[in-house]
C-alpha positions as CSV (number, residue, x, y, z in Angstrom):
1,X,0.0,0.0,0.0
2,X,1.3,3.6,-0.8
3,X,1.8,6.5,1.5
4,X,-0.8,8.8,2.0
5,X,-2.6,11.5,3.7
6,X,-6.5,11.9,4.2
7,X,-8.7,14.6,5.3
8,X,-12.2,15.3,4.4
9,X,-13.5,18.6,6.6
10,X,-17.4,18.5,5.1
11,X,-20.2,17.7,7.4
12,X,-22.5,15.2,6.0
13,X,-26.4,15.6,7.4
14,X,-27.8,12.6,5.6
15,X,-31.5,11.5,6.3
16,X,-35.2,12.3,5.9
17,X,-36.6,15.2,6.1
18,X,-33.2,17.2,6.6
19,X,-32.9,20.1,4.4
20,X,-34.6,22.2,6.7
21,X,-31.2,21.2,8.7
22,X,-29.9,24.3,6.0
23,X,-30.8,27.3,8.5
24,X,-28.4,25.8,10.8
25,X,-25.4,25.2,8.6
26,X,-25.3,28.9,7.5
27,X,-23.6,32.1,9.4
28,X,-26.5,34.4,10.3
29,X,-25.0,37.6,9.1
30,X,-24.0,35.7,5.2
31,X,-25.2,36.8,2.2
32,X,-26.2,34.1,0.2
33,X,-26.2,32.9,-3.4
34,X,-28.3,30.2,-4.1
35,X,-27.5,28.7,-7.2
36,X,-29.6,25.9,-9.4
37,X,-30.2,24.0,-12.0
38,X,-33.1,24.4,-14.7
39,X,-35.6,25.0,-12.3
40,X,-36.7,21.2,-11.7
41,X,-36.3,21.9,-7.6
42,X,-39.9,24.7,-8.2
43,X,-41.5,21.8,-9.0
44,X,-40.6,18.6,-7.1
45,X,-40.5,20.8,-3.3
46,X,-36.9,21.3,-2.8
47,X,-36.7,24.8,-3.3
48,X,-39.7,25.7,-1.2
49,X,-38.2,23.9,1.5
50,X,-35.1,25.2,1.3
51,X,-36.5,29.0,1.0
52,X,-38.6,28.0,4.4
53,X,-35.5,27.0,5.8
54,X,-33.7,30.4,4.8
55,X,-36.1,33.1,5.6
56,X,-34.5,34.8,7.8
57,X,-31.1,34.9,6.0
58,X,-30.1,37.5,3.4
59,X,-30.7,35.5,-0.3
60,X,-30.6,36.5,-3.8
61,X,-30.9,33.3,-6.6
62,X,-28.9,32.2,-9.5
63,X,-30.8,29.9,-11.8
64,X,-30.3,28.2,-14.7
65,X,-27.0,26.5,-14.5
66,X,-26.9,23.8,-17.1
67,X,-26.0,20.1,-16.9
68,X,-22.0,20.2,-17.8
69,X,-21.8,24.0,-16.0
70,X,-20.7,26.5,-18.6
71,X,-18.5,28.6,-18.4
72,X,-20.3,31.5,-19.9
73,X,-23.1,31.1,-17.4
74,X,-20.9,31.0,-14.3
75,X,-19.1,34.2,-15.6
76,X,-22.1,35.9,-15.2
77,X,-23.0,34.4,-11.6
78,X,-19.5,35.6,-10.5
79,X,-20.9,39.3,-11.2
80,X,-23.6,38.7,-8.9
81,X,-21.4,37.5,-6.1
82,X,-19.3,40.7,-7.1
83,X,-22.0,43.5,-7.7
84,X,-23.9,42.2,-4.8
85,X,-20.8,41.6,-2.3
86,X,-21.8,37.8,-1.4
87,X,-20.3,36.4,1.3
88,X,-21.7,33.0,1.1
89,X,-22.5,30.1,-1.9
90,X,-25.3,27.5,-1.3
91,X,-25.6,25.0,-4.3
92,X,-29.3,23.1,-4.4
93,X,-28.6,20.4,-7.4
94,X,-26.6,17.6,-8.5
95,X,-23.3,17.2,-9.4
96,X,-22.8,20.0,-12.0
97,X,-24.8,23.2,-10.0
98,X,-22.1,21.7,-7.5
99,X,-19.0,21.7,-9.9
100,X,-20.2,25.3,-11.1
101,X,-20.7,26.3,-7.6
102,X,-16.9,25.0,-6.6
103,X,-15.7,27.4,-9.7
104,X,-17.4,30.3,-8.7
105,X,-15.5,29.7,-5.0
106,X,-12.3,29.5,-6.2
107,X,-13.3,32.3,-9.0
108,X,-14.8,34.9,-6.6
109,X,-11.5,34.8,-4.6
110,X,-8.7,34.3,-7.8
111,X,-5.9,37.2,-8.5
112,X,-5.3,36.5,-12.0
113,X,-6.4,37.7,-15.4
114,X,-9.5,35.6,-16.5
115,X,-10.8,32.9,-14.4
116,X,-10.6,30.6,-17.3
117,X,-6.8,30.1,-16.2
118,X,-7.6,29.0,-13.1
119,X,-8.9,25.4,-15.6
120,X,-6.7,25.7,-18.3
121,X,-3.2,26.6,-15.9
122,X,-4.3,23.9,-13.0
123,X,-4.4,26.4,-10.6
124,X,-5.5,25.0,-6.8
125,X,-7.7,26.8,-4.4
126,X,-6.5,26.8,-1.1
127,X,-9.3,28.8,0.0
128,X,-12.6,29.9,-1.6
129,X,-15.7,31.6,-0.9
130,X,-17.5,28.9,1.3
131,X,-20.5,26.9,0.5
132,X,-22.6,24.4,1.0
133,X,-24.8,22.1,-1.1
134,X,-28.1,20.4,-0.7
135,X,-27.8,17.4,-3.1
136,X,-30.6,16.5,-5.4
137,X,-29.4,13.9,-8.1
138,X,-26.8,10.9,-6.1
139,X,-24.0,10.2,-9.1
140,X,-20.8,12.5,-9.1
141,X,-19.6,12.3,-5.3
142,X,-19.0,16.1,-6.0
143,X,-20.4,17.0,-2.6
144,X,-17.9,15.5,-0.8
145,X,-15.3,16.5,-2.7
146,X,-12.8,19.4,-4.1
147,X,-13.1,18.8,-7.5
148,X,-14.7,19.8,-10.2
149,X,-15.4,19.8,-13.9
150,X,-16.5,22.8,-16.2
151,X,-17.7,22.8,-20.1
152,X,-16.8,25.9,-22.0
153,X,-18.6,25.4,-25.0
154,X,-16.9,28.4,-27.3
155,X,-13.6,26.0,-27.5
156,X,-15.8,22.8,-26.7
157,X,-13.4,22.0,-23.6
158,X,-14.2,19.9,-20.8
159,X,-11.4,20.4,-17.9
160,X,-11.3,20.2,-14.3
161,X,-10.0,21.9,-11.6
162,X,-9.9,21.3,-7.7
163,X,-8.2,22.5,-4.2
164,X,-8.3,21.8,-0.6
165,X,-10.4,25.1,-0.3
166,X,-12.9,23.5,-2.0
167,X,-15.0,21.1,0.0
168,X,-18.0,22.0,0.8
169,X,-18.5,23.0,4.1
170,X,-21.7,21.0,4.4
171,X,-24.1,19.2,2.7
172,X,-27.5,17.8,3.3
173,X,-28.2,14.0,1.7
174,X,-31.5,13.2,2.1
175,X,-32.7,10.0,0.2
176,X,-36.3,11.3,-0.5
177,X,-35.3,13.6,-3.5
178,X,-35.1,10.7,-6.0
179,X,-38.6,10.0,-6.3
180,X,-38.9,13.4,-8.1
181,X,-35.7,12.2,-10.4
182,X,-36.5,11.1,-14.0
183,X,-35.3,7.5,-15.2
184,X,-32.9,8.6,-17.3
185,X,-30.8,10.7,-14.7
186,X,-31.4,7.9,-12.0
187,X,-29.3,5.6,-14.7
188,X,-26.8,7.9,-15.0
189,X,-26.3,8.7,-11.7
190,X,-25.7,4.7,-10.9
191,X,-23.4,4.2,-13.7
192,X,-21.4,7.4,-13.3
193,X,-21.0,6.0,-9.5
194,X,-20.0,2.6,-10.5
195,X,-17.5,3.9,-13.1
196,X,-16.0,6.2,-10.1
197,X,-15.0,3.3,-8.1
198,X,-14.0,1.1,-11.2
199,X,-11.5,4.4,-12.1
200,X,-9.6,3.7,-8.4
201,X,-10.3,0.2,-8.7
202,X,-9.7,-1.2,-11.7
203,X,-5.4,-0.8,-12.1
204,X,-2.9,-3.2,-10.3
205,X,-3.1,-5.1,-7.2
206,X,-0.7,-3.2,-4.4
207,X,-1.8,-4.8,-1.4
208,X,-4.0,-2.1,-0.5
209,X,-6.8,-5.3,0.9
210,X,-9.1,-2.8,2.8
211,X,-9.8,-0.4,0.0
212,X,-10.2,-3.5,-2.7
213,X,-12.8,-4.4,-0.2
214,X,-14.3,-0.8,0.1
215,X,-14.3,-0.3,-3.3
216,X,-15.7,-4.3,-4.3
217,X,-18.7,-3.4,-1.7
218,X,-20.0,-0.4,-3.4
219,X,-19.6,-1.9,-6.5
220,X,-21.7,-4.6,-5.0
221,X,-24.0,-2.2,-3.6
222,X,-25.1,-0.5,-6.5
223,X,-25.4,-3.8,-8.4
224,X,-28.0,-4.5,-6.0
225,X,-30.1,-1.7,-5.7
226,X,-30.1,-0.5,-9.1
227,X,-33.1,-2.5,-10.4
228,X,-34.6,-1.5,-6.9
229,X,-34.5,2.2,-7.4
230,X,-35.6,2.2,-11.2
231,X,-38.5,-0.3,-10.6
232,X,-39.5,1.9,-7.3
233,X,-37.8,5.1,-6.6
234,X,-39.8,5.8,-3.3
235,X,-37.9,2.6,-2.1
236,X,-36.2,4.6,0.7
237,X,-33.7,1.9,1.7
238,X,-32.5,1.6,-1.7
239,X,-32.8,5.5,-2.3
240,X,-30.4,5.8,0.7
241,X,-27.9,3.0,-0.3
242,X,-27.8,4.8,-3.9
243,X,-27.4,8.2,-2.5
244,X,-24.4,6.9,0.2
245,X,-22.5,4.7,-2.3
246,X,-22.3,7.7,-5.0
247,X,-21.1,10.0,-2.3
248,X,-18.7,7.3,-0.9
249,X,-17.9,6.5,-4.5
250,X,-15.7,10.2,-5.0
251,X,-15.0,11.4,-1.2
252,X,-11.6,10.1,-1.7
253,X,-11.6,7.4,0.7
254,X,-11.1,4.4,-2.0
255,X,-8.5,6.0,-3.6
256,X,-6.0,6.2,-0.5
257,X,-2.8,4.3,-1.1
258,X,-3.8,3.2,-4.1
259,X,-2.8,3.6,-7.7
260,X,-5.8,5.5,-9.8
261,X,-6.5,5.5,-13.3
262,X,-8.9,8.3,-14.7
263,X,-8.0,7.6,-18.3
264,X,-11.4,6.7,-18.8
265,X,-12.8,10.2,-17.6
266,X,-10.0,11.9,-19.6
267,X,-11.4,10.6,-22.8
268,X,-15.1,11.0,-22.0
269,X,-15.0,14.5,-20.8
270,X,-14.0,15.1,-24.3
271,X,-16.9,13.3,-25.7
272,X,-19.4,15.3,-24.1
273,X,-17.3,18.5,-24.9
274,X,-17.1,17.0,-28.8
275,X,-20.8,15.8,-29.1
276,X,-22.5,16.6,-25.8
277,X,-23.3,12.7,-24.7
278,X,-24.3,12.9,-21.1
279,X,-21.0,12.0,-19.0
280,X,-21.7,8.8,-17.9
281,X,-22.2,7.7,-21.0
282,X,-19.4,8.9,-22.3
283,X,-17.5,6.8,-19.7
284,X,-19.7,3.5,-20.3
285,X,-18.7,3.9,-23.9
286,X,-14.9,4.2,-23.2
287,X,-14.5,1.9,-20.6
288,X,-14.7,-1.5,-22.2
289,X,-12.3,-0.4,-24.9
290,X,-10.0,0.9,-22.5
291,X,-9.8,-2.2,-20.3
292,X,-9.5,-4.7,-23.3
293,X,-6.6,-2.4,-25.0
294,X,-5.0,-2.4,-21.8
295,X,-5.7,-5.8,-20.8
296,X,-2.4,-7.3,-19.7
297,X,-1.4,-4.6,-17.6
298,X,-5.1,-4.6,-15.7
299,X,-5.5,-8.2,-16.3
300,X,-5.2,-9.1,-12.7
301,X,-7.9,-6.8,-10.9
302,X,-9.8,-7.4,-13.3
303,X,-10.0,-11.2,-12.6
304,X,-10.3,-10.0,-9.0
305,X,-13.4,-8.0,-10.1
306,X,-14.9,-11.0,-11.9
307,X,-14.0,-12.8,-9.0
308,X,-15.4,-11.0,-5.9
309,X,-18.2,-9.2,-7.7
310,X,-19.3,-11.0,-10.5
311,X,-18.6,-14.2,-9.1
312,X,-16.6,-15.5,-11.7
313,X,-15.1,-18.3,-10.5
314,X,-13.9,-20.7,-13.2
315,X,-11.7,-20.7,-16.1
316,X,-7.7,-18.8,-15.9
317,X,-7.1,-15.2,-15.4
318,X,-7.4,-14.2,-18.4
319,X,-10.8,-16.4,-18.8
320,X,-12.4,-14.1,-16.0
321,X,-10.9,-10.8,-16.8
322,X,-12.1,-10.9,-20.0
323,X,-15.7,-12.2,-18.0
324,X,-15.8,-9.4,-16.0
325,X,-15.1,-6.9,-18.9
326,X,-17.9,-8.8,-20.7
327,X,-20.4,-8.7,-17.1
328,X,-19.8,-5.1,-16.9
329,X,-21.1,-4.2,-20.6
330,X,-24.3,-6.5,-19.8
331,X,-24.7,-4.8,-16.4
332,X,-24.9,-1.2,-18.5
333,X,-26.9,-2.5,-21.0
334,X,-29.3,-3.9,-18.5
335,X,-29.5,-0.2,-17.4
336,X,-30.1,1.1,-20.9
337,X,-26.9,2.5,-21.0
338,X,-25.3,2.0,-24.7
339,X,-21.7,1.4,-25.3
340,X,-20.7,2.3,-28.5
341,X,-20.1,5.7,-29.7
342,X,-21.5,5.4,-32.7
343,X,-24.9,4.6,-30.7
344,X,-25.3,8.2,-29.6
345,X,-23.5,10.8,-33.1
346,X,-23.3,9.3,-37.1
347,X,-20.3,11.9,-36.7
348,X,-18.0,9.8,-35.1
349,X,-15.3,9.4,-37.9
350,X,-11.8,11.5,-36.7
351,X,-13.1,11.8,-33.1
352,X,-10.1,9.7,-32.3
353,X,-8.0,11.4,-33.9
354,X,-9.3,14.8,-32.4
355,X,-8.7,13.8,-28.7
356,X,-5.5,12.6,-29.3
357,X,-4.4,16.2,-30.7
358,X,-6.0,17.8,-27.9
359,X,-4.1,15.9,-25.5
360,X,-0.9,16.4,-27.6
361,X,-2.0,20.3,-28.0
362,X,-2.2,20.0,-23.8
363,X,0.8,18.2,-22.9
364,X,-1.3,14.9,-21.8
365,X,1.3,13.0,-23.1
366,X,1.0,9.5,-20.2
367,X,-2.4,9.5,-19.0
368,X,-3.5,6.3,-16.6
369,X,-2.4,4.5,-13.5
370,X,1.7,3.7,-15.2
371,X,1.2,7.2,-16.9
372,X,2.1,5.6,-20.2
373,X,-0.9,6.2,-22.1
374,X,0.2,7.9,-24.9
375,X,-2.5,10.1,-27.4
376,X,-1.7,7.6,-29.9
377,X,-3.0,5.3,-27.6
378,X,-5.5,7.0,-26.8
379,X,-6.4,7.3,-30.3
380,X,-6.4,3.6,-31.0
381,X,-8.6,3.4,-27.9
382,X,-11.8,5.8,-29.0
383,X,-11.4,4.1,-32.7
384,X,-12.1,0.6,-30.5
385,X,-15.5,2.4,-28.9
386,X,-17.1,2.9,-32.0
């Protein structure tokens, strides 16, 4: 197992009935932006609640952030927290009102030029403006987290940043929000959560047996209540369980002392910036390509994988790596997830060819766990996902 260090400073408040739990969370005297999505919290309760819970704190909105938070839009959020002299950020939404809330942190505090840099230059935020977040669609783990990813759809980039100064500095879980969630974001959510872990997981065995075992058991967990949420999303037990394993999916926690990967993320976030696929897509397309092109140097977790949760037990290493590659294409498909590219554009021809330039253009030059994944590898990969 490698060396590390771990610290995670937000406050979970995970339950029913807890985003009235908001008033409490918040310094009296703050002036708060509250920033959403498209509006869907006016109609399913959330933002009445969370209004009730804020009367008697100082609030102007910030609407209409859009799934894969542009740039653009944030821009002109972080006049409002300038013009209006905000002192305080509270995110209602999913992962990318989240991400976009994270930007406008580290953006409202930057030094520099254009807050683009702060994405394209990899600059860390030690300190931001600090927030909060009231999650309303489990998948991205982003609100227990410092990272964060941002669409700028002039260049058609997707790049992240992140920071120790950008955890939230609270935020409220409660299970009850996914009945309101529509089928096709519930999918995502499950498959964006199970490709998190299977982006820490899925490398080289290093002895690290406790975070295998972490990471084997949400895997496991959201292979069981995935059929349970779709079928009935009022399920609350299954609700929670979904909710908890995204969030435990991305807090760090599997990812200590272990080798990560990410490649797969690398590729997709530039399949949604290409063609605008929603992410977890993007990764279930990439995925199965990326394990099979890399196959002898991942060969052995994913035996393990096939092993302990696919219970693949016959046959040589190869025999249930290649099983498990094979189980996890089925288990997306049983989702309604498709993974081939050329199941979501017609356009597809030179998007290979495209990433690997950017990556070139970037400097990406050895993405992955061994941090030998070259753009012409990465090229031969996407041709594979079509």
């Amino acid at each position: 197992m490698n060396n590390f260090e771990f610290k995670n400073p937000t406050k979970i408040i995970f339950g029913k009935d807890t985003i009235e739990q908001v008033k409490n969370e918040i310094p009296s005297d703050a002036k708060v932006l509250l920033l959403y999505g498209g509006g869907s919290i006016k109609k399913n309760g959330i933002y009445e609640q969370v209004k009730t819970a804020l009367a008697n704190i100082n609030v102007i909105e910030f609407g209409g952030i859009p799934a894969n938070p542009e740039y653009a839009t944030l821009i002109e959020a972080l006049k409002v927290i300038k013009e209006e002299h905000i002192t305080y950020l509270l995110a209602v939404g999913g992962g990318s009102v989240i991400d976009g809330t994270k930007f406008l942190s580290a953006a409202a505090v930057f030094k520099g030029d254009s807050p683009w840099d702060i994405l394209a230059n990899k600059v860390r935020t030690e300190k931001g403006m600090p927030f909060g977040t009231v999650l309303t669609l489990p998948a991205t783990g982003s609100e227990m987290n410092s990272g964060a990813v941002i669409t700028r759809k002039e260049t058609k980039e997707k790049l992240a940043m992140g920071g120790p100064g950008l955890f939230p500095e609270f935020s409220i879980l409660d299970p009850q929000v996914i009945t309101s969630i529509p089928q096709r974001q519930l999918v995502n959510g499950l498959t964006d959560a199970f490709m998190h872990v299977l982006e820490q997981y899925m490398t080289y065995p290093i002895g690290a047996l406790l975070q295998d075992r972490f990471a084997e058991s949400i895997l496991q967990t959201i292979i069981e209540v995935a059929p349970k949420v779709l079928k009935d999303p009022t399920d609350y037990n299954a609700a929670a369980n979904f909710m908890w394993s995204c969030t435990m999916a991305l807090n760090g926690l599997i990812q200590k002392g272990v080798p990560t990967d990410w490649a797969v993320h690398a590729m997709g976030h530039e399949l949604t910036a290409l063609f605008g696929i929603d992410h977890a897509r993007t990764l279930a397309v990439i995925a199965p390509s990326h394990y099979k092109y890399n196959f002898e140097t991942k060969k052995e977790k994913l035996a393990q994988y096939g092993e302990r949760v696919w219970n693949i037990t016959k046959g040589t290493i190869d025999d249930k790596a290649y099983g498990a590659i094979e189980k996890t294409i089925t288990f997306f498909h049983g989702l309604g997830i498709n993974t081939k590219l050329s199941d979501y554009t017609k356009d597809y021809e030179g998007t290979a060819e495209e990433i690997a330039k950017r990556f070139t253009h970037r400097g990406w030059l050895g993405l992955g766990e061994h941090q030998t994944l070259s753009p012409y590898m990465v090229e031969k990969i996407v041709k594979m996902a079509y």
